[in-house]
C-alpha positions as CSV (number, residue, x, y, z in Angstrom):
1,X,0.0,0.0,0.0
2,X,1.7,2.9,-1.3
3,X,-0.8,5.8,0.1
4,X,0.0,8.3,2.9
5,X,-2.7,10.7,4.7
6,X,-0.2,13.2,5.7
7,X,-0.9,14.8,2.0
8,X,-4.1,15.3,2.7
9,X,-4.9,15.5,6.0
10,X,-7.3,18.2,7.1
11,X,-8.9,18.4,4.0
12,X,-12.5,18.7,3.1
13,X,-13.3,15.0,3.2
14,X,-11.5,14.6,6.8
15,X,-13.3,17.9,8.1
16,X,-16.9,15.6,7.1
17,X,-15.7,12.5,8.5
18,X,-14.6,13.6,11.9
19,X,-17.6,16.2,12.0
20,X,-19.7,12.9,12.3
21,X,-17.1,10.9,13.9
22,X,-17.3,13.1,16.7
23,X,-21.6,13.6,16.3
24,X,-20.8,9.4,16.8
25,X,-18.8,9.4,20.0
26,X,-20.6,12.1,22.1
27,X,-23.8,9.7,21.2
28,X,-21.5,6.5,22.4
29,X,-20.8,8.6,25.8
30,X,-24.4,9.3,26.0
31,X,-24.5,5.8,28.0
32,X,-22.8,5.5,31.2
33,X,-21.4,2.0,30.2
34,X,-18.1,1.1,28.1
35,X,-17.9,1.2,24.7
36,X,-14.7,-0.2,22.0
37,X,-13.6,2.4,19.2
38,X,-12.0,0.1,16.3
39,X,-10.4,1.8,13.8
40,X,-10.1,-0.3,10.4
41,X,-7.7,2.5,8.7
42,X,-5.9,3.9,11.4
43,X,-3.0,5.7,9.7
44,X,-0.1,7.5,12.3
45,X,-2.6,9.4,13.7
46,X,-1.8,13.2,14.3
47,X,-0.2,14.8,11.1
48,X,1.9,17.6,10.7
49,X,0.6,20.9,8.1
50,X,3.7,22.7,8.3
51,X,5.6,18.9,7.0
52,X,6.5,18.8,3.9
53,X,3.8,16.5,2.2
54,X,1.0,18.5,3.7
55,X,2.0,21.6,2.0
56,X,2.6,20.2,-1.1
57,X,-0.8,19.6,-1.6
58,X,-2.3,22.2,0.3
59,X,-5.5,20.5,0.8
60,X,-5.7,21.3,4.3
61,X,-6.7,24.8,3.2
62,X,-9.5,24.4,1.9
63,X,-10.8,22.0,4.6
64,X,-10.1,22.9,8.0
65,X,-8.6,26.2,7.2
66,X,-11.9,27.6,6.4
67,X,-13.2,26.7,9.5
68,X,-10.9,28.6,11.5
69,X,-11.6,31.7,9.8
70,X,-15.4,31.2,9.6
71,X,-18.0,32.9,12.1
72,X,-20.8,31.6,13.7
73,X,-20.2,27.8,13.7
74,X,-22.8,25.7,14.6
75,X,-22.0,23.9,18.4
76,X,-20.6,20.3,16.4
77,X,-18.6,22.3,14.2
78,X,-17.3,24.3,17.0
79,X,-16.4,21.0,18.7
80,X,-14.1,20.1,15.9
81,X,-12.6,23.2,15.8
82,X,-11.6,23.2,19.3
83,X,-10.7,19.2,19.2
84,X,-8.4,20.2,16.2
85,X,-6.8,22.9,18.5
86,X,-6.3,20.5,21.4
87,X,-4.4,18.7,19.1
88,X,-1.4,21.6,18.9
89,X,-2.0,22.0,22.5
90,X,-3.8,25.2,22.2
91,X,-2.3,26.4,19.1
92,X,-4.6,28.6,16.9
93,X,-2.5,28.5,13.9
94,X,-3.8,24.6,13.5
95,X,-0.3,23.5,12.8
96,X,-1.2,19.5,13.6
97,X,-4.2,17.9,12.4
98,X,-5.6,15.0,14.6
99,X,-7.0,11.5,12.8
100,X,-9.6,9.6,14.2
101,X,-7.6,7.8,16.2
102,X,-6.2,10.7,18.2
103,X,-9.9,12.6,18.3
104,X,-11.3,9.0,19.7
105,X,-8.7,8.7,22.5
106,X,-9.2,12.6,22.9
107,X,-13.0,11.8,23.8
108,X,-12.8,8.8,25.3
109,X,-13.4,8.1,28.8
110,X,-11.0,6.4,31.2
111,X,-13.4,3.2,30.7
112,X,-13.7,3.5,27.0
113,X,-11.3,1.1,25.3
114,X,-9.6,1.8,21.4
115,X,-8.6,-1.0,19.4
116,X,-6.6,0.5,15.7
117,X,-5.2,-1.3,13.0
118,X,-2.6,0.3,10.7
119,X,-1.2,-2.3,7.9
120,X,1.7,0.1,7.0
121,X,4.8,-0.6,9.1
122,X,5.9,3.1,9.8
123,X,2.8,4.5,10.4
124,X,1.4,1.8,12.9
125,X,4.9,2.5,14.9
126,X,4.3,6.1,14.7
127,X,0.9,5.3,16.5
128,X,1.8,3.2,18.9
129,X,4.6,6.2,19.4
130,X,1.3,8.8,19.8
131,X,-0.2,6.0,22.5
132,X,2.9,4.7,24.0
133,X,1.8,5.9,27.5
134,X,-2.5,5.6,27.1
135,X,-3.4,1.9,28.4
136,X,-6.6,2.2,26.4
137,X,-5.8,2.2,23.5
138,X,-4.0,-1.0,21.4
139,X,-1.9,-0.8,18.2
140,X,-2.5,-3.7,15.8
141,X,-0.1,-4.0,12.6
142,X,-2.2,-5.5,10.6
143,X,-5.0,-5.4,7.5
144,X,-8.0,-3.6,9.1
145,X,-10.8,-5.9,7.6
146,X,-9.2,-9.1,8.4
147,X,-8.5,-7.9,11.8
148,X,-12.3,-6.9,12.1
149,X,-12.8,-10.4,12.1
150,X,-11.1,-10.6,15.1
151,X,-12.1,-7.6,17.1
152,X,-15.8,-8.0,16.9
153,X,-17.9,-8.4,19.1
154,X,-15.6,-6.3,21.8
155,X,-15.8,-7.3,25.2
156,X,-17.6,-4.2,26.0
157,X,-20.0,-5.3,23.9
158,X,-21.0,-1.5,22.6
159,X,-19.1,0.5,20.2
160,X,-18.0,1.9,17.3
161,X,-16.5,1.1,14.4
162,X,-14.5,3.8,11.6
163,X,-14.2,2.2,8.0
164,X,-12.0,4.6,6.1
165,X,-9.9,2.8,3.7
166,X,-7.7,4.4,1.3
167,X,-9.5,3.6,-1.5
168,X,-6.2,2.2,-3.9
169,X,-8.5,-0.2,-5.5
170,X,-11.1,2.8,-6.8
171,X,-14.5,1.3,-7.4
172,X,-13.4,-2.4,-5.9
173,X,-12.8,-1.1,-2.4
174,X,-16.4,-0.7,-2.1
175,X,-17.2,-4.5,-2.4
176,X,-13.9,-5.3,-0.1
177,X,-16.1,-2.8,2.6
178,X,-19.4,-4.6,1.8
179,X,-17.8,-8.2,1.9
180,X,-16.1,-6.9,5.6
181,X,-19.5,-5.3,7.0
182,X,-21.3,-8.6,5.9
183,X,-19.1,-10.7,8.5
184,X,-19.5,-8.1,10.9
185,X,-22.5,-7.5,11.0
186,X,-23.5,-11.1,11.5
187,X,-21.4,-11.5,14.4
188,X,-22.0,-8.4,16.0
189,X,-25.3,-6.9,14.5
190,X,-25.8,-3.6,17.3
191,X,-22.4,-2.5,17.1
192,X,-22.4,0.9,14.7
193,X,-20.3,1.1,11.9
194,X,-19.4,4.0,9.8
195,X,-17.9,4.1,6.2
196,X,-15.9,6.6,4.8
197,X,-16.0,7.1,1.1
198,X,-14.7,9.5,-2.0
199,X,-16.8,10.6,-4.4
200,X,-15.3,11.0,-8.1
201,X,-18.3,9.2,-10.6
202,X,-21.6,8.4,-8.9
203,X,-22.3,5.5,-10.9
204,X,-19.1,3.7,-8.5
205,X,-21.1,4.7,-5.0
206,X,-24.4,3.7,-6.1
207,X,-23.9,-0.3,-6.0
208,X,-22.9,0.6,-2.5
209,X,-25.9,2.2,-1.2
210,X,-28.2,-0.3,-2.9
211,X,-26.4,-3.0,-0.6
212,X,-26.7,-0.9,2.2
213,X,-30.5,-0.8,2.1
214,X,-30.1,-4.9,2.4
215,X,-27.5,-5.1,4.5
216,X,-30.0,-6.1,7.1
217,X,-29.4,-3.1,9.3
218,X,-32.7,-1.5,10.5
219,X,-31.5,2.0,10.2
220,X,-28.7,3.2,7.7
221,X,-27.9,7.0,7.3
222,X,-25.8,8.8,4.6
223,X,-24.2,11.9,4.6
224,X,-22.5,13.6,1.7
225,X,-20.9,16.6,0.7
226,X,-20.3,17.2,-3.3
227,X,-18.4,20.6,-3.9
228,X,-17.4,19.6,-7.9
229,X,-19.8,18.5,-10.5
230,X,-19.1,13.9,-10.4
231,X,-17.7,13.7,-13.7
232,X,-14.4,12.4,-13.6
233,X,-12.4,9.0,-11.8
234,X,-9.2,11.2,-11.1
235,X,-10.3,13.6,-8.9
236,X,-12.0,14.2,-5.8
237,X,-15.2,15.7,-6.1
238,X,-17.2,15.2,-2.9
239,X,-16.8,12.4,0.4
240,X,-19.7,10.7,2.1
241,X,-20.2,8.9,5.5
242,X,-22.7,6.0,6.0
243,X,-23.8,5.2,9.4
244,X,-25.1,1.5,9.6
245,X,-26.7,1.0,13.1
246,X,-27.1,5.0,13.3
247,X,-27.7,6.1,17.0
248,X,-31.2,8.0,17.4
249,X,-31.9,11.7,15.9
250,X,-28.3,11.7,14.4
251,X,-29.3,13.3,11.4
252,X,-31.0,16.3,13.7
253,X,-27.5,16.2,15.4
254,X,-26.0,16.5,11.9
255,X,-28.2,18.4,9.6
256,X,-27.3,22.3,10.9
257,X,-23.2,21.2,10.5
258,X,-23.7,19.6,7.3
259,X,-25.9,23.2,5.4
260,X,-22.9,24.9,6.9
261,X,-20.1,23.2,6.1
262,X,-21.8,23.1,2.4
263,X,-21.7,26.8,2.3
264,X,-18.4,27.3,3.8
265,X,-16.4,24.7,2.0
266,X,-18.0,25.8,-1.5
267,X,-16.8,28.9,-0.9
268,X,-17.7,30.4,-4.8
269,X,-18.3,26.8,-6.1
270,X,-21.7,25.1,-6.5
271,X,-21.9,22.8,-3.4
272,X,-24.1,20.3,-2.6
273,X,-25.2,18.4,0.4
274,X,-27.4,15.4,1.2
275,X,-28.7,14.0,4.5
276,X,-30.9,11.3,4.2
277,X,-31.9,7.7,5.6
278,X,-31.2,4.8,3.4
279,X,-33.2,2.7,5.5
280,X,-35.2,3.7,8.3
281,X,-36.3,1.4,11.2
282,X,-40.2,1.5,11.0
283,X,-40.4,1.5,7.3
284,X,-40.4,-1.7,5.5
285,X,-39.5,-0.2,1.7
286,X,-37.4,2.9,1.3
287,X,-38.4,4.9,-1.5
288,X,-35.9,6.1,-4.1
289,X,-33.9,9.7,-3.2
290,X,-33.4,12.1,-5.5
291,X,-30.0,13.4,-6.3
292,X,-29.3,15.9,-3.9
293,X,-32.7,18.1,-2.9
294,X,-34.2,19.1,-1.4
295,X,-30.6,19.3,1.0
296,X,-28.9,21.3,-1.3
297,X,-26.5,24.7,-0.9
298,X,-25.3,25.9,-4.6
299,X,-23.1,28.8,-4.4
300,X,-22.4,30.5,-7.8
């Protein structure tokens, strides 16, 4: 696996995913019991945007940058903000960027347990460098799906699970994340799983929500941000989250974040966002959704 976060840490897609990652764990906390955080995709876990990969793409710019000069952020928003500043110790100037890793042992409570897999050699020692003295949290070199085999159920019997794969095999990385869901979800069908995924050509992420509504989950929920038109496989033109086991009234946790990241990340470019329920506990056949409205910001 050749790939390597630190070139685009911070960006728009990571700014989604941890917005709801976080939404995920203040719901998890909601419950005085335990609950596991597994981490299919770990990466090294706190990245550097002054290093020298980082600012060769810039990407963190037009992600978390333009929160930190935005007004009036909604209270989620805000809570990303100031967990991304937590990260630098204080530091306005966002220098480090915090994966979900570092935001999950951030949150966590002394009882809360982390379990993160990270198949690349340097960056899984760079993690268990970040976690060296946090008895929580364990460090497994290893690929994430097999070892989701092995991690589920957790012996707290709650959690959550982060799928965000790197997506090297394009369009087949979607059946890798069905095939892996699948397994779980039969030997651990409460536990809440959430799936990170690009967006480049539409036609690649529909297969995916179709098995979703299937899946056998009794409520599924999908966010998406789209801030290009989907025309082309070699570029990056939106990110979505699905939520499999979603915890209760997530999307009205979600929904004010999600209009204003639309509008803050499209800056002068038509963005688009979507909020919707694949499948919906209490409704037997899901009807079809439309593109993106009636959720929809366009800027032009």
């Amino acid at each position: 696996m050749n790939y390597r976060h630190a070139y685009h840490a911070g960006n728009f897609a990571d700014v989604l995913k941890h917005m709801v990652l976080i939404a995920l764990l203040d719901a998890m906390k909601s419950k005085p019991t335990p609950f596991c955080f597994i981490d299919t995709h770990a990466g090294r876990g706190l990245y550097d945007l002054r290093g020298a990969e980082a600012r060769k793409t810039g990407e963190a710019d037009d992600g978390i940058g333009q929160l930190r000069s935005a007004t009036g952020l909604p209270p989620l928003l805000w809570k990303l903000l100031e967990t991304v500043k937590a990260a630098g110790d204080g530091d306005d100037s966002l220098r480090f960027y915090p994966g979900s890793p570092w935001i999950a042992g951030h949150m966590m409570r002394p009882t809360d347990g982390a379990q993160l897999c990270e198949l690349r050699l340097d960056e899984a020692d760079a993690l268990r460098h970040l976690f060296r003295n946090d008895s929580r949290v364990h460090v497994h070199q290893r690929d994430g799906y097999e070892a989701l085999k092995a991690l589920t159920p957790p012996k707290e019997k709650r959690g959550l699970v982060l799928i965000d794969p790197p997506f090297e095999a394009q369009e087949a990385e979607f059946r890798l994340i069905e095939k892996s869901l699948k397994s779980a979800l039969e030997r651990w069908p409460t536990g809440v799983y959430a799936v990170w995924y690009p967006i480049k050509v539409r036609s690649h992420v529909q297969p995916f929500h179709r098995w979703l509504t299937k899946c056998g989950a009794r409520r599924v929920l999908m966010t998406e941000i789209l801030l290009n038109p989907e025309n082309t496989p070699l570029r990056l033109q939106g990110t979505g989250v699905a939520i499999v086991n979603a915890p209760w009234k997530l999307d009205d946790t979600l929904r004010d974040s999600l209009r204003y990241l639309a509008k803050v990340l499209g800056k002068e470019r038509q963005a688009e966002y979507k909020l919707s329920w694949l499948v919906e506990e209490g409704q037997d056949e899901q009807p079809p959704h439309p593109a993106y409205p009636p959720h929809s910001v366009r800027r032009r």
